[in-house]
C-alpha positions, 0 to 999 in steps of 0.5 A: 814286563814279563820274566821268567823265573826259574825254581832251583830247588833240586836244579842240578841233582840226581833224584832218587836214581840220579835222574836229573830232574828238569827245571821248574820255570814260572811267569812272573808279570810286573805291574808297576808300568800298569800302576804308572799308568793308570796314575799318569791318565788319573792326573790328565784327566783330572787337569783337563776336565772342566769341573762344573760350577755349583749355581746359586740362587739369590733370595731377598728374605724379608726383615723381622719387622712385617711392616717394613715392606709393606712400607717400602716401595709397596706402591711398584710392587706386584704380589703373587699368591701361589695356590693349589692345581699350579694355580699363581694370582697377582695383584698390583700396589697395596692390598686394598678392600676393593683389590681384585686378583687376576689368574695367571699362569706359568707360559711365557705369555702369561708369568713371563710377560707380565713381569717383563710389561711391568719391568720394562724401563729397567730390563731395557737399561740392563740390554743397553748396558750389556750390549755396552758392555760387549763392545767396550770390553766391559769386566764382568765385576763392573757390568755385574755392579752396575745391573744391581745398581739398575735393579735397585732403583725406584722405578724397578719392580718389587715383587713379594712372592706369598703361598698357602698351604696348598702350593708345591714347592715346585711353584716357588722355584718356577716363579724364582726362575722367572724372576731372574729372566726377567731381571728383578732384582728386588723380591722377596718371600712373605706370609700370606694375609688373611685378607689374600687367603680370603680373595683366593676363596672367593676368587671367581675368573 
């Protein structure tokens, strides 16, 4: 609130003729309800806003033992070998000498679907689970629990995701999109074979 504060210094007394001199009057203007204020709309908002919740992507590295994968689950496993020019081959079951790659690309007809022709028994598992779930009030502790169970099972996917040095690493996060919408539960980041670099030089459509 504002007050007036008088200077009385000389209020009273004759000057040097005994004139009286007039008062001397300043604005003085208290901030401490400004203060309050601004700390009451600090604390409301700081209650009501819906802070964002940091996401997290889930990544299967492999063990240190490099013929552990290719020993486990190898024959359901699609591999995807990350090139140059956004360029993503794949292959299905082991690498073998006769092993052709096939060119795909990033659209929903192309990566997407593959992964979703390939995943089918378990992505239909997971749908009826989750329309299950919505009708019986399912926790969301419990649904998440049982989708892991489905994705863990041996007719599930197994997808090994291998790059050369000319991939971006833009790509890697594209195809860790992708297999999260299409509900692969079981992946993994490998080092390219040379054997795979050599199919991608000689690779012809």
């Amino acid at each position: 609130m504002a007050q007036i504060q008088s200077n009385e210094q000389d209020s009273g007394k004759g000057g040097k003729h005994g004139k009286v001199r007039a008062k001397k009057q300043s604005t003085h203007i208290d901030m401490t309800p400004m203060v309050d204020l601004a700390f009451l709309l600090l604390t409301f908002f700081m209650l009501t806003t819906t802070f964002g919740k940091p996401k997290t992507m889930e990544i299967n590295m492999p063990v240190k033992d490099p013929n552990n994968i290719a020993k486990n689950e190898v024959n359901n496993a699609l591999t995807f070998l990350l090139s140059g020019d956004d360029k993503v081959y794949w292959y299905y079951g082991e690498l073998k000498p006769e092993t052709k790659l096939t060119l795909t690309d990033y659209s929903p007809q192309g990566l997407r679907k593959l992964l979703l022709d390939r995943n089918k028994q378990a992505v239909d598992e997971i749908k009826t689970l989750r329309e299950n779930a919505l009708k019986n009030k399912m926790a969301d502790t419990t649904l998440k629990r049982l989708e892991v169970d489905i994705k863990g099972k041996k007719y599930a996917l197994m997808v090994l995701v291998k790059t050369d040095d000319k991939a971006k690493y833009k790509n890697v996060i594209n195809v860790l999109d992708e297999l999260n919408i299409c509900l692969i539960g079981k992946y993994a980041l490998v080092d390219l074979d040379m054997r795979e670099y050599d199919l991608i030089k000689t690779f012809q459509p």
